[in-house]
N, C-alpha and C positions, 0 to 999 in steps of 0.2 A: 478467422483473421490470418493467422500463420498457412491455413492456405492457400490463401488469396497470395501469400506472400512467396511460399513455394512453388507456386506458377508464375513467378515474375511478377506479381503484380502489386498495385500500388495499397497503402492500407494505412489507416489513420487510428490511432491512438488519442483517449484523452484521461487521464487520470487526475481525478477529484478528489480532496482532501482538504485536510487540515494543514496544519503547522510541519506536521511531519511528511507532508507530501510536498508541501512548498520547499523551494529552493530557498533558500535564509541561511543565515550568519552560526547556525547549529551546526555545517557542514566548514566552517571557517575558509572558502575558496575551493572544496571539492565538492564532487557529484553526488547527488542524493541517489537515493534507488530509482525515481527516475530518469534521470541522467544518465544510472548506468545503465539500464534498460534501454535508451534509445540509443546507445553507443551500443550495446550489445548486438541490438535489431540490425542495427547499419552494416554493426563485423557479417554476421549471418545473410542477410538478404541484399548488400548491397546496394543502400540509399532508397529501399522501396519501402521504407518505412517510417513515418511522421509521429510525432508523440509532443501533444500538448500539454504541459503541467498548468493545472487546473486547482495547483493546492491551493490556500486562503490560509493564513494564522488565526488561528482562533478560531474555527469554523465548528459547526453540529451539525445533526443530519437535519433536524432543520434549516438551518441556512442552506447547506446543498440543492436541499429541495427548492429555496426558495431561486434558486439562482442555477439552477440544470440547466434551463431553455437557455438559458444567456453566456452561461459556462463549458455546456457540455451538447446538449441536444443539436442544436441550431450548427455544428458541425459535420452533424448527418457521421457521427465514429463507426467505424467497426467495429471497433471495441471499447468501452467505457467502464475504466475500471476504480472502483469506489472503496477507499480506507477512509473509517470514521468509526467513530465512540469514544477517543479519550476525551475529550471536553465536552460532553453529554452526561457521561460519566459524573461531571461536579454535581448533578442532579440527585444523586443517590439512588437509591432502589425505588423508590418513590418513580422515576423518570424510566425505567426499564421498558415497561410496556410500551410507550409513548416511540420511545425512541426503534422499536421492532417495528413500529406502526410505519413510519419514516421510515425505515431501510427497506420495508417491502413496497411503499410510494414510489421511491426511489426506483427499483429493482423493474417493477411493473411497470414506468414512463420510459424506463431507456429501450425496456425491450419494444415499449412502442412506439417505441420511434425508430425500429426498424437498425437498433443497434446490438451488439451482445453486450453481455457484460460480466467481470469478474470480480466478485466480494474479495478482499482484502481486511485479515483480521490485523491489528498491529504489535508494535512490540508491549513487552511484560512492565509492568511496574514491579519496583521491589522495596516492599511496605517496611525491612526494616530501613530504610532510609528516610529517617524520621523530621520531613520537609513539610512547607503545606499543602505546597504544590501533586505531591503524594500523598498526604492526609486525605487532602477533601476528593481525593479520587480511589475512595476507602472501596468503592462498589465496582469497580472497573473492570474486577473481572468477570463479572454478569453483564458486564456490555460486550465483553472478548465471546463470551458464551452466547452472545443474543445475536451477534453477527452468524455464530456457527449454525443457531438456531432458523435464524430466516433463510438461509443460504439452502438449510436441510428441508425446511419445508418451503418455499418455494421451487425447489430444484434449479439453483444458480449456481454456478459456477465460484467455487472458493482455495482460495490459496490461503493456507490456515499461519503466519507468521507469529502468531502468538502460541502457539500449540509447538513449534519450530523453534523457539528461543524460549520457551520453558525446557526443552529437550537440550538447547546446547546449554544453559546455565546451569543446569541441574541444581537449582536453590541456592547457587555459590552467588553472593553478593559482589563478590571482586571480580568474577566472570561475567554478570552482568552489566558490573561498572566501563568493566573495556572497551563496551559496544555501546555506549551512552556519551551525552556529550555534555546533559544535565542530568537532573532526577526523572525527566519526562523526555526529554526527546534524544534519539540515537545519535551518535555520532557517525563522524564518517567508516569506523567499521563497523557499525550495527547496519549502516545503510547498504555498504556489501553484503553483509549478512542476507539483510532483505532483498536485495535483489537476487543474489544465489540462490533463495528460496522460489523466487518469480522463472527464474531460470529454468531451476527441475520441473518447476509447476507445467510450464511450456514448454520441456524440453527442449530446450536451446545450449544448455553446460557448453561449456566452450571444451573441445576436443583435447585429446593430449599434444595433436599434432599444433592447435591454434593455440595453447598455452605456451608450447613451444618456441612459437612464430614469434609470439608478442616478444618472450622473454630475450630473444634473438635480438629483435626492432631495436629494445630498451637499451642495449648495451652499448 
């Protein structure tokens, strides 16, 4: 995809999710990670870049599954890229298999349909914040671990953001509060967050010279 797009050329995005992929009232008037992704593409490539938000509230990787052709496939992407497991997660350990089962469905119809695609793990829950909403997603990090897992063994493409904000929290509950907007979904600086991660992952960081530029624009 980012070649296609380093020759000039045109390239379509569609990114799938849940709650935390949809654009919604968690971000209270700013850009999710996808948002800033497609403002990124545009800085970098110059309007040769399309980016469909595909997230859903409340979604699983069954529902995804159920609704790819309609959501995601039927746009013929170049790139299709898929964050999902906290709301499978309410399943408990019990639903772990089930739900690896779906992510590699998943994984296996994009690629045949002649798309690539990139696994997205998401952000950390932190269990001392004693909510339900955080309780009943007591297993969640063996859903974080099951994405890492289908990713490794089907040889997919993954941008590990839960592995990434376990590293910038370092267990500190106040550090992870700042980048949150409830007990479950990021706020507008966790969604930086995330997307600076998608950044490195693509290699796209914005230069010293273009942070510059902005900062310049802004004044």
């Amino acid at each position: 995809m980012l070649d296609q797009l380093q020759r000039g050329e045109q390239a379509f995005i569609v990114c799938i999710g849940d709650s935390i992929t949809e654009q919604n009232y968690h971000l209270e008037g700013k850009l999710n990670y996808v948002g800033l992704l497609t403002e990124r593409l545009m800085e970098r490539y110059n309007r040769k870049s399309y980016v469909l938000n595909a997230g859903k509230s409340g979604d699983t990787s069954q529902g995804i599954l159920n609704r790819l052709d309609e959501d995601a496939l039927r746009f013929r992407a170049d790139l299709i890229t898929v964050m999902i497991g906290m709301n499978d997660s309410v399943q408990g350990e019990a639903g772990i298999a089930q739900f690896k089962r779906n992510l590699e469905q998943i994984v296996t119809r994009v690629i045949g349909s002649g798309s690539e695609v990139l696994l997205l793990t998401q952000n950390l829950l932190d269990f001392n914040i004693h909510e339900q909403a955080v309780l009943s997603r007591i297993a969640y990090p063996k859903y974080a671990a099951g994405v890492q897992e289908v990713a490794a063994a089907t040889g997919t493409p993954l941008c590990d953001i839960y592995s990434h904000w376990c590293e910038q929290v370092q267990e500190s509950t106040n550090c992870h509060l700042m980048l949150m907007h409830d007990s479950i979904h990021p706020g507008a600086r966790g969604h930086a967050f995330i997307a600076e991660q998608i950044y490195r992952y693509l290699n796209i960081l914005p230069s010293a010279e273009e942070l510059s530029n902005k900062l310049y624009l802004q004044q």
